[in-house]
Structures are given as structure tokens and as C-alpha cells.
C-alpha positions, 0 to 999 in steps of 0.5 A: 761202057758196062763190064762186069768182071768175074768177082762182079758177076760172083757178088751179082749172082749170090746177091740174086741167090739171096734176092730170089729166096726173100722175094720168090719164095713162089718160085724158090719152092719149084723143082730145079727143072720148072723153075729153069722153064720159068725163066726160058718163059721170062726170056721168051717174055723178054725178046717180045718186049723187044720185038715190039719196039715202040709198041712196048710200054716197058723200056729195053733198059728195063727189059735188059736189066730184067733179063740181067736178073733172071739170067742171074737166077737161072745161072744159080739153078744150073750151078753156072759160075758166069764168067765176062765176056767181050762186051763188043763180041755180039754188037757187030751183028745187024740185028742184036735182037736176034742174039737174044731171041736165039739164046731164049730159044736155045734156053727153051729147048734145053728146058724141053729136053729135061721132059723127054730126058735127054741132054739138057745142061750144057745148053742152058749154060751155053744158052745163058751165058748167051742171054748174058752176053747180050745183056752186057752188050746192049747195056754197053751200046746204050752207056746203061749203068746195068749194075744200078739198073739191077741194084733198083730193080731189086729194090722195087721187087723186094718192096712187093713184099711189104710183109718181109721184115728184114 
């Protein structure tokens, strides 16, 4: 079963906040308000890939620990500390995906009011925290190491810039 406590998700997140500014240097440049629509973008992406099904070429592990990541990022930018939730909080509903396409299109429109200047943050978060907790209950559900899908999805994002010496 997949559980993530508060130091984990503490150590995961600056882990990201490191990763981020090796290896997204082209993101890291954007405002705060760009980079957050960037990533309500990566989870519409998200939810599609799963909306697939069998028609995806990438698998929902992957698509998991993708959005693990990108929830991690968007957590930086919103000055979230992410807390653990119940990972069986969300595995009762019959249809988890829509868990994760509500929290992206909760996420999409707090990203919409930062253009129109209204309340946006506590959304995110509300929204993020969301995106988490269906990443930890569908790792959970499929006895998916997130933490080692995270670690070598980092690894393969970081070799991408093979110019980069650490």
C-alpha cells in the first residue's frame, strides 16, 4: 500500500523544488500565475491519458507518477505544505477518474480567475491537494511503489539534460 507521510511529502516536494530548477529551467523562468496554468494544462493532459484507456500508449503508472510530480510543483508554487491523506478516502467512489478530472477542472479554473483577478489560491490548493489524493489512492489500488516510480521518472527527466553537470 502506498502512504506518504508529512516528512515524506516535506522531502518529496523539495526534492521537486530542486529537480524543477536543474531540469525546467523553461518553466522555472515563467511568473508564478503561468507556471500554475502550465500545470492545471499537465493535468488536463493527465485525465485524457486516462480517459483513454487502452487507447493511451503511456500507462496510468506512469501517468500517476506524472501527475504525482507535477502536483509536487504546483504545491511549490502555491506555498502549499501538502499533508497525507486517507489513501482509501476516494477508492469508494465507482468511477476514480472522476476524482482526478474534478480536481484538474477545479485546478483549471483557479488558474482562470488569476486572469479576471479574483480568488484563486485557496482553490489550487483545494484542488491540488485533490490531484494528491487521487495519485495516492490509485498507486495504493495498484500496489504501485509511487515513491520509486517518482525517484526513476526523475532520473529520466534529468537525463534530458545531458548538458547539466551536476
Amino acid at each position: 500500500m502506498t502512504t506518504l507521510s508529512s516528512e515524506d511529502l516535506l522531502r518529496l516536494q523539495q526534492e521537486q523544488f530542486r529537480h524543477d530548477q536543474r531540469n525546467h529551467s523553461d518553466i522555472w523562468c515563467l511568473p508564478k500565475a503561468d507556471r500554475l496554468k502550465h500545470y492545471g494544462l499537465h493535468f488536463a493532459k493527465y485525465v485524457g491519458r486516462i480517459a483513454r484507456g487502452a487507447n493511451e500508449t503511456k500507462t496510468v503508472e506512469r501517468t500517476i507518477v506524472d501527475a504525482a510530480l507535477v502536483c509536487l510543483s504546483a504545491a511549490n508554487v502555491l506555498h502549499q505544505h501538502l499533508q497525507p491523506k486517507d489513501a482509501q478516502a476516494l477508492s469508494s467512489q465507482i468511477d476514480p477518474l472522476r476524482n482526478f478530472a474534478d480536481a484538474a477542472g477545479r485546478f483549471a479554473d483557479a488558474c482562470e480567475k488569476i486572469d479576471h483577478l479574483e480568488e484563486f489560491l485557496t482553490i489550487a490548493r483545494m484542488a491540488n491537494e485533490d490531484v494528491l489524493s487521487w495519485v495516492v489512492t490509485s498507486a495504493s489500488e495498484r500496489q504501485f511503489d509511487l515513491e520509486g516510480g517518482i525517484k526513476h521518472r526523475r532520473k529520466e527527466l534529468a537525463a534530458r539534460q545531458f548538458y547539466i553537470a551536476d
